[in-house]
C-alpha positions, 0 to 999 in steps of 0.5 A, spaced: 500 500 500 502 506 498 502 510 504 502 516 499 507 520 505 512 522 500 514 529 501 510 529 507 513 533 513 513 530 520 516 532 527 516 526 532 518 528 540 521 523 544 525 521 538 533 518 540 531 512 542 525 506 541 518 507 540 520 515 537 525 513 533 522 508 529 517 512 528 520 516 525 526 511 522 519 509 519 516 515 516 523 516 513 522 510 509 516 511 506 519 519 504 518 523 509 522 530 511 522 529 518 525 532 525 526 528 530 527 531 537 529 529 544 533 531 551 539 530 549 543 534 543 548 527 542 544 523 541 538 526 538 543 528 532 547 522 532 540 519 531 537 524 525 544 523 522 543 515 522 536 516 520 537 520 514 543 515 512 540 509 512 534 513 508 536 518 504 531 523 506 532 530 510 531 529 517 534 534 522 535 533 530 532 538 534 535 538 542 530 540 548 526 538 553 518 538 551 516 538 559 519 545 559 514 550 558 517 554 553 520 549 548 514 546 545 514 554 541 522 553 539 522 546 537 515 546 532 519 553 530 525 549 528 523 544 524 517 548 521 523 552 519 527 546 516 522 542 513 519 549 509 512 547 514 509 541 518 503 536 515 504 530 521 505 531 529 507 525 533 508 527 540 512 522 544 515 523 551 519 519 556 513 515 561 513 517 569 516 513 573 514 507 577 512 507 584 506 507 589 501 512 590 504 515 597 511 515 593 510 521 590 510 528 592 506 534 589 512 536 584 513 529 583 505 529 580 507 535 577 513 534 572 510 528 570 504 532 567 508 536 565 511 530 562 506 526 559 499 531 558 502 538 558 508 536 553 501 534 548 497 540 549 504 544 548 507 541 542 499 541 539 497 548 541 505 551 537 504 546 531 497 548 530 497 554 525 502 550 521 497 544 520 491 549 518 496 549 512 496 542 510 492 539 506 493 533 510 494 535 517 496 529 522 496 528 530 498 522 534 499 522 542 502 517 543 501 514 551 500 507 553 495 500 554 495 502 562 489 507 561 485 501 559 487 497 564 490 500 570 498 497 572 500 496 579 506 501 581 505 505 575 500 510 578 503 516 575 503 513 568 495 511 569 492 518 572 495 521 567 496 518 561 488 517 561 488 526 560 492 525 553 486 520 551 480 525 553 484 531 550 486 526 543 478 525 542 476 532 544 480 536 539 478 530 534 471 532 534 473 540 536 478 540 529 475 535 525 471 540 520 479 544 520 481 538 516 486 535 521 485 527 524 488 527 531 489 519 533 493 516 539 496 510 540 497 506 546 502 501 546 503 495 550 509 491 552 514 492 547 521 491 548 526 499 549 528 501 554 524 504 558 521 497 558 527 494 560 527 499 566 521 497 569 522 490 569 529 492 573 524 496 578 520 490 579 526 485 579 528 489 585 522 490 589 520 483 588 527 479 590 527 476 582 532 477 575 530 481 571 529 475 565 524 472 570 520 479 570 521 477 562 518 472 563 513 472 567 510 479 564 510 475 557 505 469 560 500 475 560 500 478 553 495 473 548 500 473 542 506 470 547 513 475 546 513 483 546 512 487 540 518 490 536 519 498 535 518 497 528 511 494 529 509 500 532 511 504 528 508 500 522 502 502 526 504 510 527 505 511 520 499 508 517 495 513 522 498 518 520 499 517 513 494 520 507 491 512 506 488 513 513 484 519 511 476 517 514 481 515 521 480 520 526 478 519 534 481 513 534 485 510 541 489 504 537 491 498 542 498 496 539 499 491 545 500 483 543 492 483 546 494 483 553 488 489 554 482 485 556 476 490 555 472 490 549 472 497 548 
């Protein structure tokens, strides 16, 4: 299938590693300009830099934090700069951390909503003027499996996540007419990094190795192993792209089944 994403141009957060990364590696692929951008200034360019190798096509590496307030504006700025406008919106950012509800002070809640909901809400309110202009404006949210099926120990993660879903379905319905999809994701188990962190916090709260925490959490998902980046990414670029032009509103699991609900 022609995705019909060649020339387009996306911007992807969170992007020097895992569920970003591929994403972007992906849209790349398929003919994109695309502007990656996370934290760190190295690994961010090394990353673009890797990307662009491999696919011949533009890709700029933009350094910043999108939980700072001010950043979303400078980074939207940047690659809108770079890329001569912006079609697609993909806004990842690393998930809180894990933990029991009396573990987290009120600045702990904090950074994490200004990780994982105002990062969204800041980086769509910068690119929106830009995506007004696009015959074929995209956004996708990505968060997690745990706002269908809360996760012990990741309590942060599923209060605040679930605001990035109702936010994503608001402004599908708000800007539906302006011509502009706004989807979300929501991966479960799949195997980066910050997977392989959460089975070392478990490990060590739990006496066990890190293999065995492997293991035990892959019993619970249908398909029986965790997903790869790439199979997300397959996902993300296909709702992104002109081929899924009547999709918009839709929280997407990407997750092996492990969500039980029928909704």
């Amino acid at each position: 299938m022609d995705l019909r994403l060649k020339d387009k141009r996306a911007l992807v957060t969170g992007a020097s590693r895992g569920l970003g990364y591929a994403a972007a590696l992906t849209l790349a692929r398929e003919g994109c300009k695309v502007a990656v951008n996370s934290r760190d200034e190295t690994k961010i360019k090394a990353a673009a830099e890797k990307i662009e190798k491999e696919t011949g096509t533009q890709v700029i590496g933009l350094a910043g934090d999108v939980s700072e307030a001010n950043l979303a504006d400078q980074v939207v700025g940047q690659a809108v700069r770079a890329l001569g406008g912006l079609d697609i919106l993909i806004t990842n950012a690393g998930g809180p951390p894990a933990g029991a509800f009396d573990s987290f002070d009120e600045a702990a809640w904090q950074k994490a909503i200004d990780m994982s909901f105002m990062s969204h809400v800041r980086l769509i309110q910068s690119a929106l003027p830009h995506l007004r202009k696009s015959p074929a404006a995209s956004v996708l949210t990505v968060t997690s499996y745990v706002v269908k099926q809360p996760m012990n120990n990741l309590i942060l993660s599923n209060s605040i996540r679930t605001a990035t879903i109702g936010l994503t379905k608001s402004l599908a319905l708000e800007l539906g007419r302006d011509g502009i999809r706004f989807n979300s994701i929501l991966p479960g188990w799949t195997e980066t990094e910050r997977v392989k962190d959460l089975m070392a916090f478990r490990a060590k709260n739990n006496g066990t190795t890190v293999e065995e925490e492997f293991t035990r959490q892959i019993t619970e998902i249908p398909l029986g192993r965790m997903g790869q980046p790439e199979e997300f990414a397959n996902a993300a670029a296909f709702l992104v792209s002109p081929a899924a032009s009547y999709i918009t509103g839709v929280m997407l699991n990407v997750d092996g089944g492990i969500v039980k609900g029928t909704m």
